[in-house]
N, C-alpha and C positions, 0 to 999 in steps of 0.2 A: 459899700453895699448897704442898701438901705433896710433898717429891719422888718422881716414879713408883720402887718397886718391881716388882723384876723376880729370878724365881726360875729357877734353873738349875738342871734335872733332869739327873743321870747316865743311868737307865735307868727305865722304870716296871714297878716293882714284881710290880704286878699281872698286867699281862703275862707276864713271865719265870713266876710262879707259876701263873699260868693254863697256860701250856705246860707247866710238869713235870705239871699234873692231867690233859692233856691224855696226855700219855705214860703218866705210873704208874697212872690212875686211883684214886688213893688221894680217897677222900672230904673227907677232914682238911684237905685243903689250899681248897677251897670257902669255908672259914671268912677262911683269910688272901688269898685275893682279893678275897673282900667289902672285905675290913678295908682292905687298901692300898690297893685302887676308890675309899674313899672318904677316904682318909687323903691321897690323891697330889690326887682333883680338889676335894676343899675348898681345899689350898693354891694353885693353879690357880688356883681361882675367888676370890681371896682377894684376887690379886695383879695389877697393872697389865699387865704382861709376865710370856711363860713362857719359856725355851731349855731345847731338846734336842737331841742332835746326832745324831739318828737320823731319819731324815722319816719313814720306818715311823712311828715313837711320835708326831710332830707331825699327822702325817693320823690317825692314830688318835684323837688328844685332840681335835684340830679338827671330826671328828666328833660328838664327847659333849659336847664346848663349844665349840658355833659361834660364839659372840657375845663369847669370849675370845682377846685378841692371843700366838697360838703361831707360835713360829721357831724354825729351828734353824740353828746354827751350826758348824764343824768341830770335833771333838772335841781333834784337834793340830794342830798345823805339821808337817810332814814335808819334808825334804831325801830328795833323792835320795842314800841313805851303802851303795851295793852294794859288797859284803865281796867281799876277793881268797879263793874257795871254795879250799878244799886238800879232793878229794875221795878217800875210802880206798876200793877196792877191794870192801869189801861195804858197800852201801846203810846210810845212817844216814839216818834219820827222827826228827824232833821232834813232839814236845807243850813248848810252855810255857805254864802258868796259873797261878793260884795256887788252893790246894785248901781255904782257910776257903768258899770256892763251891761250893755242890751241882752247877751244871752242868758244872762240869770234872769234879769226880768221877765223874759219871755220863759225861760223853764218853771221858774216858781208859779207862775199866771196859769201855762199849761197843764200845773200838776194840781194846781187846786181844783181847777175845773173838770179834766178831764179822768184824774187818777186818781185820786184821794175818795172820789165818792164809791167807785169801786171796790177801792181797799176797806170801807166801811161797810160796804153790803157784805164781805165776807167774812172780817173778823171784828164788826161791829166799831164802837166808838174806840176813834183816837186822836190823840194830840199831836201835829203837825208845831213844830217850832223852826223859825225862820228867822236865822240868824246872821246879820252881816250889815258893814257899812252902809250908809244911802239910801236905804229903802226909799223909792218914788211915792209918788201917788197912787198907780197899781199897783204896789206892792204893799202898802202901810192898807190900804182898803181889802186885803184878803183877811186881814186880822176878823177874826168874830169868836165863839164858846170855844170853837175847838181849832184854834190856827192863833199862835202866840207871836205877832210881829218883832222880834226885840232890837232889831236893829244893831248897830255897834254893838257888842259886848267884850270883857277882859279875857284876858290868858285864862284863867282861873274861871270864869264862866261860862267860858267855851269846854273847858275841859267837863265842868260838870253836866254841860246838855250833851254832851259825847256820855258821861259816864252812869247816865240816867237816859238814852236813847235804846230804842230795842230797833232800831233802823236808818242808817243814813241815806238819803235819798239825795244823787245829782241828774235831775231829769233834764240835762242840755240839749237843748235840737239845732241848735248852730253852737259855732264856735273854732279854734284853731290849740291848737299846742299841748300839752303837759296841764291837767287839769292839778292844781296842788290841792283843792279840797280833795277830791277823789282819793290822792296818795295821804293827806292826812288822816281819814278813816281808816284806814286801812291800818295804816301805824298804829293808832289806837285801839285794834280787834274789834270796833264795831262795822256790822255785818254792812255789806253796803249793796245800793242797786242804782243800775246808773243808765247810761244809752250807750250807743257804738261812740257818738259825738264824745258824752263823758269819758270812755275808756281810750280812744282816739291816743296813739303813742304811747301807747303802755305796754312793754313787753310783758308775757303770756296771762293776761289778766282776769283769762277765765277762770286760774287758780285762785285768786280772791276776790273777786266781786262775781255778781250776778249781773247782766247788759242784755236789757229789752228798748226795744223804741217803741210801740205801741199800748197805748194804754192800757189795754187787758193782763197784756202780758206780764208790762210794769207792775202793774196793780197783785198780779198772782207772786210776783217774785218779792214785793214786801210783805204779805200774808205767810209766805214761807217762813220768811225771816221771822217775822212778828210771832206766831206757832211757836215756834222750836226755841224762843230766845230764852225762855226760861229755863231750857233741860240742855244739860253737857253735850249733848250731842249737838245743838247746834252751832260748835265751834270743828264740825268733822268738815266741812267747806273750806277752814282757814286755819287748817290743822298745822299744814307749812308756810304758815304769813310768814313766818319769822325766817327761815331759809330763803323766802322770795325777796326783802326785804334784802336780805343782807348778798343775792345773787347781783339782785339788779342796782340798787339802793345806797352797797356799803362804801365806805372809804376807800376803801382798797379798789371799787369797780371804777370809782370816779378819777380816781388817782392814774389809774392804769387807762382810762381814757384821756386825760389833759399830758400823759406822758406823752404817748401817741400823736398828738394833736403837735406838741414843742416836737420834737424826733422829726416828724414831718413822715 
């Protein structure tokens, strides 16, 4: 008897590209949904076992392949690791991604233009820092007084713009799977605001983050954050990270899913 195969999707393709068609309406892109449609559910259908760690993407392939064994599983392990915050006097806000991804390009672009001037007509001047591999040429060009491009940066200097941030910001409007920035904020008890897109597979994630899609909205829910980050009370949102974390997150959750998956 031949051993079951079992294939482990990150995100589906087709998806994520269906949603930028969805946004840009650019034609061109019709061609690579087809193409990945049937490139992601031939292997799918090919294979014993599927994992994905988005339920989104799981009910959606269960869907279009009823008669196929689809699971999903945590994408990490997470600890509860909340950073001693040293906060500065004017509002620091994050982006971290990495920019070889059309979706962060397009979220960083859309949040300069469209959010961030907002968030300053209410709580005045702040520092917007944007951090992650490959910044393009759209991306390296929003750098100006108050927008800090850094591009790459270390373990260690990530952890500091986490621990000197009064807001992380994943403002995605396309995309597919398990966003790891989003659960890395998170991990470190900085406050976060994201989109449906960013929160997209995350079980109950109302409990720690905040999720607007529209700029106004956006823009009121990091003013909230940015308000309260100085005074103990604005850790009453993310009072049970650390129980969510270890529900959804822990060793034991993961463990007890890959058991399930061998058992059959």
């Amino acid at each position: 008897q031949c051993p079951a195969i079992t294939f482990v999707g990150h995100d589906l393709h087709f998806l994520r590209t269906q949603g930028e068609y969805d946004l840009s309406g650019d034609s061109s892109l019709l061609k690579q949904v087809e193409e990945w449609r049937k490139r992601e559910l031939s292997v799918i259908d090919a294979v014993d076992h599927t994992v994905y760690f988005s339920e989104v993407e799981v009910q959606t392939l269960a869907e279009i392949l009823p008669t196929r064994d689809i699971r999903s599983i945590p994408l990490y392990i997470l600890e509860d690791k909340a950073l001693d915050r040293r906060l500065d006097e004017i509002p620091q806000l994050l982006f971290v991604a990495g920019f070889n991804h059309p979706p962060n390009i397009d979220a960083a672009c859309w949040f300069v233009s469209e959010v961030l001037p907002l968030i300053e007509k209410t709580v005045g001047s702040v520092h917007l820092h944007i951090a992650g591999s490959n910044p393009n040429k759209a991306v390296q060009e929003l750098a100006s007084h108050n927008i800090t491009v850094h591009g790459y940066v270390s373990d260690e200097a990530l952890l500091d713009l986490y621990s000197t941030s009064h807001c992380a910001v994943v403002p995605l409007r396309f995309g597919a799977g398990v966003k790891g920035k989003v659960l890395e904020a998170i991990q470190y008890g900085v406050p976060l605001v994201t989109t449906h897109v960013g929160a997209e597979g995350i079980p109950d994630y109302q409990k720690v983050m905040a999720v607007s899609d529209d700029p106004l909205s956006f823009a009121k829910a990091v003013a909230e954050n940015v308000r309260e980050a100085n005074y103990p009370t604005s850790a009453a949102a993310f009072a049970d990270r650390a129980n969510w974390l270890n529900t959804h997150f822990s060793a034991q959750n993961a463990e007890r899913a890959i058991a399930c998956l061998i058992d059959g």
